[in-house]
N, CA, C, O and CB atoms as a CASP TS submission, in Angstrom:
PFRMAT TS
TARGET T0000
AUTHOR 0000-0000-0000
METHOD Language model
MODEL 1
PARENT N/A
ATOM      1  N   UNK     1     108.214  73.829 123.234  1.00  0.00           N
ATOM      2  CA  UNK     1     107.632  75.144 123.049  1.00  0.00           C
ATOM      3  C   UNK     1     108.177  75.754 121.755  1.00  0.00           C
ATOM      4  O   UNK     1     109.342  75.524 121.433  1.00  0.00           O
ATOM      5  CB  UNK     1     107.932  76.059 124.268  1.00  0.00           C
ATOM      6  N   UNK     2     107.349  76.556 120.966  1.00  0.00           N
ATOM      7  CA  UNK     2     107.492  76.774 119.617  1.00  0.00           C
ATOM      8  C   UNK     2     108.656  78.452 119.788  1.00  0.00           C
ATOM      9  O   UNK     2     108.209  79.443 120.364  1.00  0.00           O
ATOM     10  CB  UNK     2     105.603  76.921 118.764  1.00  0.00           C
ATOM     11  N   UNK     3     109.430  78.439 119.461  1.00  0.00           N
ATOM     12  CA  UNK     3     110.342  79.865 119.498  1.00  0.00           C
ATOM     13  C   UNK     3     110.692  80.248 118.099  1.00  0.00           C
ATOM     14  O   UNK     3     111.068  79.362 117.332  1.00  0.00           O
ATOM     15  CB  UNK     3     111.843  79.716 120.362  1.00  0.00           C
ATOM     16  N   UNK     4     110.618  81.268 117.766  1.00  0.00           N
ATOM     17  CA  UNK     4     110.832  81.814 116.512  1.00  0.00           C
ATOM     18  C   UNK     4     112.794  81.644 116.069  1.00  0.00           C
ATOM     19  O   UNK     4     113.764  81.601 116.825  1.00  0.00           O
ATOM     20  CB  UNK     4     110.158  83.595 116.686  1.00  0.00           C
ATOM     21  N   UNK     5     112.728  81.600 114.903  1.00  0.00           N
ATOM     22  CA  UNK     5     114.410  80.975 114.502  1.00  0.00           C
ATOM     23  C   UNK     5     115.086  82.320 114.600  1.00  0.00           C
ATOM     24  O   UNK     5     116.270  82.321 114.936  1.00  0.00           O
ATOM     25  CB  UNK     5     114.722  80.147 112.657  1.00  0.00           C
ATOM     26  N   UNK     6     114.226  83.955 114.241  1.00  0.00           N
ATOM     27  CA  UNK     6     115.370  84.757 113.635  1.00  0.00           C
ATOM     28  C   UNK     6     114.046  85.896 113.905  1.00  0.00           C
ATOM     29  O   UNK     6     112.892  85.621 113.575  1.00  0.00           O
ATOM     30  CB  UNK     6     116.208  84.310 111.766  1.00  0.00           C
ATOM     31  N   UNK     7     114.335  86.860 114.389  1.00  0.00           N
ATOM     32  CA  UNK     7     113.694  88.088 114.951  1.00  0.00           C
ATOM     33  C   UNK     7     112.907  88.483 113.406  1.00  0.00           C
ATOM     34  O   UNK     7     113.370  88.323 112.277  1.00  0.00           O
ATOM     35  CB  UNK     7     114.990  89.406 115.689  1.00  0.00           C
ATOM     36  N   UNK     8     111.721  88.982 113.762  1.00  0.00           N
ATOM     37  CA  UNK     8     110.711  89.651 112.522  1.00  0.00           C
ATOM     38  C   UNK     8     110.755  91.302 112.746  1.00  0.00           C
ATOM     39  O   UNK     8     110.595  91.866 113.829  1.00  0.00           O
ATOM     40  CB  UNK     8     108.833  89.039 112.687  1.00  0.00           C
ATOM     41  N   UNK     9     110.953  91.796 111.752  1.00  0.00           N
ATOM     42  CA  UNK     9     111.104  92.866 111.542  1.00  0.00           C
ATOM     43  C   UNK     9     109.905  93.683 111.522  1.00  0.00           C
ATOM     44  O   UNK     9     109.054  93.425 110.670  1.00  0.00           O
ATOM     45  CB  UNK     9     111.751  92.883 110.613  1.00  0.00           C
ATOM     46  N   UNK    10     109.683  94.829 112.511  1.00  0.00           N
ATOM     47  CA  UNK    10     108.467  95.548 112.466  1.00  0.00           C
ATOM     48  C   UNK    10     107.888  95.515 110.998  1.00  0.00           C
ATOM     49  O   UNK    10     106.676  95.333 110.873  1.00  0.00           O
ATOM     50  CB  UNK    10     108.705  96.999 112.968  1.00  0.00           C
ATOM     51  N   UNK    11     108.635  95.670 109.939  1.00  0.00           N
ATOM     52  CA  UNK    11     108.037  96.337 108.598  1.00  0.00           C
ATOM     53  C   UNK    11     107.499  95.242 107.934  1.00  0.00           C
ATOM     54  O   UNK    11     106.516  95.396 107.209  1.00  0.00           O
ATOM     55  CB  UNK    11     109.101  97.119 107.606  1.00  0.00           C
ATOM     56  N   UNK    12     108.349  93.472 108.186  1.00  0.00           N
ATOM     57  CA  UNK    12     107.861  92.534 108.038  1.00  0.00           C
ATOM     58  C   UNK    12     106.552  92.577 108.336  1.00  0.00           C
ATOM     59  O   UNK    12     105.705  92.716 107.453  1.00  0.00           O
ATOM     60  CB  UNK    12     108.451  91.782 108.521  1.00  0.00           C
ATOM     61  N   UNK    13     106.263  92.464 109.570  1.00  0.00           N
ATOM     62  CA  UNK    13     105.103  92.132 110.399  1.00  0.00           C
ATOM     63  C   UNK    13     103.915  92.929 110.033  1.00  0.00           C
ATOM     64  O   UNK    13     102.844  92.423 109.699  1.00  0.00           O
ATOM     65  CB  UNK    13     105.400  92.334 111.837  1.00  0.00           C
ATOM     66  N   UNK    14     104.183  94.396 110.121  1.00  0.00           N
ATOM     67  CA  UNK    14     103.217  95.186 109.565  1.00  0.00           C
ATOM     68  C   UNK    14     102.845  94.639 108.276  1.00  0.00           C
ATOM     69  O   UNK    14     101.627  94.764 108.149  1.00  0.00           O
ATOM     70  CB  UNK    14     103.640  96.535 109.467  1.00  0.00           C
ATOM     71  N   UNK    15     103.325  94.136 107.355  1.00  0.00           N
ATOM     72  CA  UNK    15     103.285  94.213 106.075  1.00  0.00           C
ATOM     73  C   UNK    15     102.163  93.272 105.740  1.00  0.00           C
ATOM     74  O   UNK    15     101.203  93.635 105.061  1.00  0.00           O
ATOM     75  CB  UNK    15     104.586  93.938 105.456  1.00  0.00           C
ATOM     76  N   UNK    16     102.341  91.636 106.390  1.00  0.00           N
ATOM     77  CA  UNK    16     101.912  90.723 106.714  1.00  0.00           C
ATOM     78  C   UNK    16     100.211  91.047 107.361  1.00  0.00           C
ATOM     79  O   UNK    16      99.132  90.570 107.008  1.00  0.00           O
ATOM     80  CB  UNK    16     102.992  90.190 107.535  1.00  0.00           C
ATOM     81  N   UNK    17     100.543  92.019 108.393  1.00  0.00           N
ATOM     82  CA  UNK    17      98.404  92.415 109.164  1.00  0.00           C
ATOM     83  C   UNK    17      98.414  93.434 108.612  1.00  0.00           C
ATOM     84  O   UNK    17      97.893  94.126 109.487  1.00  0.00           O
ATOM     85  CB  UNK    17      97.768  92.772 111.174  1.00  0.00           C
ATOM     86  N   UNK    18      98.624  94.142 107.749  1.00  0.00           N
ATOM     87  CA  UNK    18      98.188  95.018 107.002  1.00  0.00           C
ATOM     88  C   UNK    18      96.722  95.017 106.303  1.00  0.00           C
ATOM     89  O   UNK    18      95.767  95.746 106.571  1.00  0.00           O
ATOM     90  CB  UNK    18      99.091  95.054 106.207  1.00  0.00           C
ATOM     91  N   UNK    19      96.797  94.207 105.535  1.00  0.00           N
ATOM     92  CA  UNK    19      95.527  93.612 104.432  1.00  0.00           C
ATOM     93  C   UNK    19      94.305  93.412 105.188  1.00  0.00           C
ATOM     94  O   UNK    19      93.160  93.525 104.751  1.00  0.00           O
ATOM     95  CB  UNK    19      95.856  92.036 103.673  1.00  0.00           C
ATOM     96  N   UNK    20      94.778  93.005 106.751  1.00  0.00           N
ATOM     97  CA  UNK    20      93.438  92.434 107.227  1.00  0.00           C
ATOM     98  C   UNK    20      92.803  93.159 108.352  1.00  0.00           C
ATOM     99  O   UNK    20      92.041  92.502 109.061  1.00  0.00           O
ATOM    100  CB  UNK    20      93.596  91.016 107.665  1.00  0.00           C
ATOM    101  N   UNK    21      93.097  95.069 108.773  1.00  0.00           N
ATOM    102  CA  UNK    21      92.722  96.176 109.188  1.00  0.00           C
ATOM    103  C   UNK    21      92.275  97.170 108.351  1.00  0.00           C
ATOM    104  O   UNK    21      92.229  98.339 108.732  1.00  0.00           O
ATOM    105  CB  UNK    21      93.530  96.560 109.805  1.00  0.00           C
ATOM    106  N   UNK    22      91.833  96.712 106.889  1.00  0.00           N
ATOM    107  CA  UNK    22      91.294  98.099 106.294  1.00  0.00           C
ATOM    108  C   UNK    22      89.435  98.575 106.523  1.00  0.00           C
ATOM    109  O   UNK    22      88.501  97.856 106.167  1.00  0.00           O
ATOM    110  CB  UNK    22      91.642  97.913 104.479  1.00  0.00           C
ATOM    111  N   UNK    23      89.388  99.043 106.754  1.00  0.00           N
ATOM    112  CA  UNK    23      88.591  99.584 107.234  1.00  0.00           C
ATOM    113  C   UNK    23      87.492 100.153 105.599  1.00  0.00           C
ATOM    114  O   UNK    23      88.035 100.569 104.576  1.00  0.00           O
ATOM    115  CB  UNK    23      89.407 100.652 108.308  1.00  0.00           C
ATOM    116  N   UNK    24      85.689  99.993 105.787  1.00  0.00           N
ATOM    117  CA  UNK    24      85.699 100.123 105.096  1.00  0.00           C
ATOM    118  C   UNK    24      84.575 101.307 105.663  1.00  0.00           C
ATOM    119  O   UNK    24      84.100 101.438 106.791  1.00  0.00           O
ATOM    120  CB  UNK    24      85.792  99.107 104.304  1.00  0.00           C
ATOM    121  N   UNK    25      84.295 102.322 104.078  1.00  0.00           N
ATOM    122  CA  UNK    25      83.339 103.628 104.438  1.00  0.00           C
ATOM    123  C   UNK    25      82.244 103.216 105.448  1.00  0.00           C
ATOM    124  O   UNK    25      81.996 102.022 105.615  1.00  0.00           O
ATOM    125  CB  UNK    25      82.532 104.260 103.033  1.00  0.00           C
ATOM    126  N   UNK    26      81.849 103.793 105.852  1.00  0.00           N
ATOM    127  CA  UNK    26      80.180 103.599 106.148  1.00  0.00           C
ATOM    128  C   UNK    26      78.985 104.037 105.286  1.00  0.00           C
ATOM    129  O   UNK    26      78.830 105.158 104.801  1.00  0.00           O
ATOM    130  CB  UNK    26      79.856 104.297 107.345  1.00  0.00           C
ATOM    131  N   UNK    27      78.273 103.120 105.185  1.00  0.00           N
ATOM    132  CA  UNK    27      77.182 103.191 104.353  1.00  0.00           C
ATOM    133  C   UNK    27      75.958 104.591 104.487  1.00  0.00           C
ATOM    134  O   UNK    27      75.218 104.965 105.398  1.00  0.00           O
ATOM    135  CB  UNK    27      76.540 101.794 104.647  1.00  0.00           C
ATOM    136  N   UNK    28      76.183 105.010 103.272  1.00  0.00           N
ATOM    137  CA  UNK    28      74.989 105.927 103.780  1.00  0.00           C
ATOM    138  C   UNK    28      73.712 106.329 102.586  1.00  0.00           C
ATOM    139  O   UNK    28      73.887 106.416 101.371  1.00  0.00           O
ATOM    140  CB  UNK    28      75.758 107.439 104.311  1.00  0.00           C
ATOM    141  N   UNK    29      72.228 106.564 103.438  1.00  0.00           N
ATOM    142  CA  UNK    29      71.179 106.237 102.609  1.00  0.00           C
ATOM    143  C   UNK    29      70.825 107.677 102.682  1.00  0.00           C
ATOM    144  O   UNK    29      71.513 108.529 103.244  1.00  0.00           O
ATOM    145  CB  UNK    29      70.093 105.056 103.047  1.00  0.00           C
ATOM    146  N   UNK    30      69.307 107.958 101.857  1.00  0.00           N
ATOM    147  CA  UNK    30      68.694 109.296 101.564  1.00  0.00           C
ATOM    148  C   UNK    30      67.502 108.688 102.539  1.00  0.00           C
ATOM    149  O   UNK    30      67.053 107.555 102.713  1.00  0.00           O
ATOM    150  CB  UNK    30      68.334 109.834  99.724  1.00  0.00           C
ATOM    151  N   UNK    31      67.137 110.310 103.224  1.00  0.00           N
ATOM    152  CA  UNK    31      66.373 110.386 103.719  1.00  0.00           C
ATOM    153  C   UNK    31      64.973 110.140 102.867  1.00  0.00           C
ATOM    154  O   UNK    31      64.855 110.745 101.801  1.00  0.00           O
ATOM    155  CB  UNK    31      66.663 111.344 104.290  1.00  0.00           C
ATOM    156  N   UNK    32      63.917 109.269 103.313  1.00  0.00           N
ATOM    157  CA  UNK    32      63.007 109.603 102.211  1.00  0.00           C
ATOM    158  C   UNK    32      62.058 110.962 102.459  1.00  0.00           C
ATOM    159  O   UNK    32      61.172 111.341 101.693  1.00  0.00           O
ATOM    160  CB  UNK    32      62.082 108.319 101.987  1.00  0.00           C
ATOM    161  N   UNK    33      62.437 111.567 103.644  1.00  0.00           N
ATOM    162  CA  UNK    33      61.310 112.838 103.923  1.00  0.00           C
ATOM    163  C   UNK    33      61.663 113.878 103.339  1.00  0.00           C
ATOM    164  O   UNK    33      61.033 114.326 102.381  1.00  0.00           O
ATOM    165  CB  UNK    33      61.080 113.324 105.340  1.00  0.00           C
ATOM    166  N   UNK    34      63.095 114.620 103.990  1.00  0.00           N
ATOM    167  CA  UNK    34      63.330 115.442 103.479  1.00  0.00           C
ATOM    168  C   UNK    34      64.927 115.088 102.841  1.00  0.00           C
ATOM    169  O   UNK    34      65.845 115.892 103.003  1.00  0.00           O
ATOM    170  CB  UNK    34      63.011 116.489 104.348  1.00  0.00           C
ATOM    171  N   UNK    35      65.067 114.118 102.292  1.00  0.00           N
ATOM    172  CA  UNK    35      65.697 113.840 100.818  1.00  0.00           C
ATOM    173  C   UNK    35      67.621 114.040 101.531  1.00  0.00           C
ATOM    174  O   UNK    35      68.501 113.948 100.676  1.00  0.00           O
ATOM    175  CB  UNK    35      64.959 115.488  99.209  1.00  0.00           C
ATOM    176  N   UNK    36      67.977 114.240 102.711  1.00  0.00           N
ATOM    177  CA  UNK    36      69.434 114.699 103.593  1.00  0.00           C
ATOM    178  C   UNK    36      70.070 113.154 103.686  1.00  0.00           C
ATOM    179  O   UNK    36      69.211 112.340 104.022  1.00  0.00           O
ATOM    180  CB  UNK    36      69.099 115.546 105.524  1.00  0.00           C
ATOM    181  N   UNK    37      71.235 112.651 103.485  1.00  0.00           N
ATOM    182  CA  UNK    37      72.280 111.973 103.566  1.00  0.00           C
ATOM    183  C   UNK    37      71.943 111.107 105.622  1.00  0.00           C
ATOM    184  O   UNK    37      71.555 111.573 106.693  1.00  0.00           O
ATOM    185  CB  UNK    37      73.827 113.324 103.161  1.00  0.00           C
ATOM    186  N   UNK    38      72.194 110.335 105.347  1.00  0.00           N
ATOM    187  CA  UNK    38      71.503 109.297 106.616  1.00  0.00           C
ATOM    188  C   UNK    38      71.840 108.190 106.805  1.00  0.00           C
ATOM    189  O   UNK    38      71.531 107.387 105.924  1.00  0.00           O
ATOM    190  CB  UNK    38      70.225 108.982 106.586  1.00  0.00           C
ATOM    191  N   UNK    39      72.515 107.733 107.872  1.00  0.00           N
ATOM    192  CA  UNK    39      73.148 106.519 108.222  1.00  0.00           C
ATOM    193  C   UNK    39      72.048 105.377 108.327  1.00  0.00           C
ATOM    194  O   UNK    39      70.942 105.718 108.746  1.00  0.00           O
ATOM    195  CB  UNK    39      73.943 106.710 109.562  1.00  0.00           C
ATOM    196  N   UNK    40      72.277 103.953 107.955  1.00  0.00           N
ATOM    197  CA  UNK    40      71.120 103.425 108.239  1.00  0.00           C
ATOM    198  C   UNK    40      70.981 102.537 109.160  1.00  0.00           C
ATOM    199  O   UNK    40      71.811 101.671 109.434  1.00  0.00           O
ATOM    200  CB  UNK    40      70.674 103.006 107.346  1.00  0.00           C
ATOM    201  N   UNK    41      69.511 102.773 109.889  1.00  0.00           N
ATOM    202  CA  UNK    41      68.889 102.256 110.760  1.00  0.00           C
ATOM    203  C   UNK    41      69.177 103.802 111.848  1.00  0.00           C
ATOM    204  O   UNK    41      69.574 103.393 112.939  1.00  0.00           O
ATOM    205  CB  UNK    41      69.494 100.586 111.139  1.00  0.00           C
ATOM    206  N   UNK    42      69.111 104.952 111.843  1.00  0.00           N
ATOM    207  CA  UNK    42      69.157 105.653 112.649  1.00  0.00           C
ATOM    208  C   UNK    42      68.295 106.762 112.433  1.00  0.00           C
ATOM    209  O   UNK    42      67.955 107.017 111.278  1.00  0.00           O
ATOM    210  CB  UNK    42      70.258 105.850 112.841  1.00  0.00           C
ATOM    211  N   UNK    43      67.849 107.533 113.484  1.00  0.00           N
ATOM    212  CA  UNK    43      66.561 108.757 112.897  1.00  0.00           C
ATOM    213  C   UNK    43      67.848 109.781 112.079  1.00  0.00           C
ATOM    214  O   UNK    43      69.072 109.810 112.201  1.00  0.00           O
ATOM    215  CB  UNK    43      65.367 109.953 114.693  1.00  0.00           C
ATOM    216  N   UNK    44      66.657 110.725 111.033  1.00  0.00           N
ATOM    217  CA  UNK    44      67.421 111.486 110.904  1.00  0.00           C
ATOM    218  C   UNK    44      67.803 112.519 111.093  1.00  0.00           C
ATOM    219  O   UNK    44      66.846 113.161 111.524  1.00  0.00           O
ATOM    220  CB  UNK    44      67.485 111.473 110.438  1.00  0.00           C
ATOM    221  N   UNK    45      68.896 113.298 111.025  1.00  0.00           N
ATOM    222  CA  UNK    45      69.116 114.605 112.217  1.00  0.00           C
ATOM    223  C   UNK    45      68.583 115.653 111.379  1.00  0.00           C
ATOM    224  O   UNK    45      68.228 116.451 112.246  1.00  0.00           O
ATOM    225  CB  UNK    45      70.895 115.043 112.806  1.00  0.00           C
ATOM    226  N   UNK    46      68.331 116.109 110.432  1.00  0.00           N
ATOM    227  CA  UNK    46      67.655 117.269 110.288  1.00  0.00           C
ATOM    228  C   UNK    46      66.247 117.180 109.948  1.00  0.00           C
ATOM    229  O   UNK    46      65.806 118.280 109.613  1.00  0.00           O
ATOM    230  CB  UNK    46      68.270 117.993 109.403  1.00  0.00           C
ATOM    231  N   UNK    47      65.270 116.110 109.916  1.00  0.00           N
ATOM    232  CA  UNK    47      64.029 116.545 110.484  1.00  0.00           C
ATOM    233  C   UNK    47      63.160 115.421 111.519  1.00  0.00           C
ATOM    234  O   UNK    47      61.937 115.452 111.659  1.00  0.00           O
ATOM    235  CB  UNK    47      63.160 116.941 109.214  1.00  0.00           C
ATOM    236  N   UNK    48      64.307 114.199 112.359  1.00  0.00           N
ATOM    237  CA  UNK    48      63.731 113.531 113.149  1.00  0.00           C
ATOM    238  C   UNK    48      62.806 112.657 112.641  1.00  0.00           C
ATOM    239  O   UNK    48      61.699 112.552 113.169  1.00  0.00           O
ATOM    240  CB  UNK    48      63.303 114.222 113.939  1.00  0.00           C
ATOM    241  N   UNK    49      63.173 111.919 111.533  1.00  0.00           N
ATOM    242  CA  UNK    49      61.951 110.857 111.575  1.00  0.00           C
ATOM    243  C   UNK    49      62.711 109.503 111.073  1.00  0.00           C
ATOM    244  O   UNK    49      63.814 109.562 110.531  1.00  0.00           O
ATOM    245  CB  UNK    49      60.504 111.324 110.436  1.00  0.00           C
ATOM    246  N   UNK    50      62.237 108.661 111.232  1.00  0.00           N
ATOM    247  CA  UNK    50      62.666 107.072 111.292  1.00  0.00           C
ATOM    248  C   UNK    50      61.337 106.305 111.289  1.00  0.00           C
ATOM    249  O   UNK    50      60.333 106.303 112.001  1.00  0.00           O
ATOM    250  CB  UNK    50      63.600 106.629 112.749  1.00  0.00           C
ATOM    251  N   UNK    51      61.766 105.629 110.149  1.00  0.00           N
ATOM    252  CA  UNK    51      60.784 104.279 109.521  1.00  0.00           C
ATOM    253  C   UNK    51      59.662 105.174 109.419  1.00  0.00           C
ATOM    254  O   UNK    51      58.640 104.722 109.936  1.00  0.00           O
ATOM    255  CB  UNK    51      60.425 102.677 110.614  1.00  0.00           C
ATOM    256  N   UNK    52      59.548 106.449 108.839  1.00  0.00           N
ATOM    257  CA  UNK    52      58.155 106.616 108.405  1.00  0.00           C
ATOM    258  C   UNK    52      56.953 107.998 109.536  1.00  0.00           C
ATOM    259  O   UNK    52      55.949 108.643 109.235  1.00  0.00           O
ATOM    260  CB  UNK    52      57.555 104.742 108.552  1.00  0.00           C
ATOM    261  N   UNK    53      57.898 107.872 110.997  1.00  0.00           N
ATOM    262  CA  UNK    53      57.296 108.497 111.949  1.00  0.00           C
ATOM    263  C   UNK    53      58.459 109.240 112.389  1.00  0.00           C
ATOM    264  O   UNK    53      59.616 109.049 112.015  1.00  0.00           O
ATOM    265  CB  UNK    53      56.577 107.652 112.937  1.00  0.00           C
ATOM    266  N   UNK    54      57.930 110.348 113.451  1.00  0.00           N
ATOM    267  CA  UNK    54      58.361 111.238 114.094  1.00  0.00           C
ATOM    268  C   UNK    54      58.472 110.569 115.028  1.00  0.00           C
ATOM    269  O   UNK    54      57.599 109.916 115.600  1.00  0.00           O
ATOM    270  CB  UNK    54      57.810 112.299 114.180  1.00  0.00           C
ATOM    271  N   UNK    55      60.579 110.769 115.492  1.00  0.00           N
ATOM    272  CA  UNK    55      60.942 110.198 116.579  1.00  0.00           C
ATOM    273  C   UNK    55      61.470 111.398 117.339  1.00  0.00           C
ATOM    274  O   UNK    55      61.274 111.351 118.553  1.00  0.00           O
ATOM    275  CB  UNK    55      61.875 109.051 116.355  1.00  0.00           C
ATOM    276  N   UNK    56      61.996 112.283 116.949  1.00  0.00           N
ATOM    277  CA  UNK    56      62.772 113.084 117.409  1.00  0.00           C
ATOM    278  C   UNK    56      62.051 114.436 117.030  1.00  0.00           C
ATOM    279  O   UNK    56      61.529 114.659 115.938  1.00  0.00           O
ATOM    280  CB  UNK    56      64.143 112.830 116.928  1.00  0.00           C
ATOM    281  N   UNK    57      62.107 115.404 118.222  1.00  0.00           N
ATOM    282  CA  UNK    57      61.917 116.938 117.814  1.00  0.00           C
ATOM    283  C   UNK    57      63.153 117.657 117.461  1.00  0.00           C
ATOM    284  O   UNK    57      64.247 117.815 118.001  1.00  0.00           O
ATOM    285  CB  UNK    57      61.285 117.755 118.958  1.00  0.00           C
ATOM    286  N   UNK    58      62.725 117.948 116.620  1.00  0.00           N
ATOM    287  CA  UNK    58      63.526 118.923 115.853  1.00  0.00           C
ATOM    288  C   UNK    58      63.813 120.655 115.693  1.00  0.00           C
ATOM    289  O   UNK    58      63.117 121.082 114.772  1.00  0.00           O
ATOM    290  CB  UNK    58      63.144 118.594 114.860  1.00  0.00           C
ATOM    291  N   UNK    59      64.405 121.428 116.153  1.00  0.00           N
ATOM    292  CA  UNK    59      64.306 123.046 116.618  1.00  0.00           C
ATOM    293  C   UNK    59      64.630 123.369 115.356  1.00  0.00           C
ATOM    294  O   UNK    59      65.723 123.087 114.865  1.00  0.00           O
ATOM    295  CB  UNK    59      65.353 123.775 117.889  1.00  0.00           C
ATOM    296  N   UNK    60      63.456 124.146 114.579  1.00  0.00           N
ATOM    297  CA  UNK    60      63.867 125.218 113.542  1.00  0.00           C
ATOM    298  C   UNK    60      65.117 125.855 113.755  1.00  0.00           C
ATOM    299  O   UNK    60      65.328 125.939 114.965  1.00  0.00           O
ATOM    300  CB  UNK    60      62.906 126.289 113.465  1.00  0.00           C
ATOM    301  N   UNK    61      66.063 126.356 113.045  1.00  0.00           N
ATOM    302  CA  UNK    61      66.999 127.069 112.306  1.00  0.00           C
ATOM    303  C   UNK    61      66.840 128.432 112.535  1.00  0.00           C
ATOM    304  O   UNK    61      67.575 129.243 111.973  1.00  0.00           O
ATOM    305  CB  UNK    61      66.935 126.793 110.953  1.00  0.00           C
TER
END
């Protein structure tokens, strides 16, 4: 059975999986209707439409 020779040091270890948890932005597109910031593949929240059609109602302001 494989046992380690000499204890690893938290700061070691962190240091080591560090590189391979970064996390990256999420992508985000323009609405083409009314032109608002929009995750993609999802309707959009201020006037409800996705791929072109009305998915969602939307309550005036």
């Amino acid at each position: 059975m494989a046992v380690p020779k000499c204890k690893v040091s938290k700061a070691r270890r962190d240091k080591r999986r560090g590189s391979n948890w970064k996390l990256s932005a999420p992508s985000v597109t323009v609405c083409p209707k009314c032109g608002e910031p929009v995750m993609p593949h999802r309707a959009c929240k201020s006037c409800g439409t996705y791929n072109g059609r009305q998915v969602v109602s939307v309550e005036a302001e």
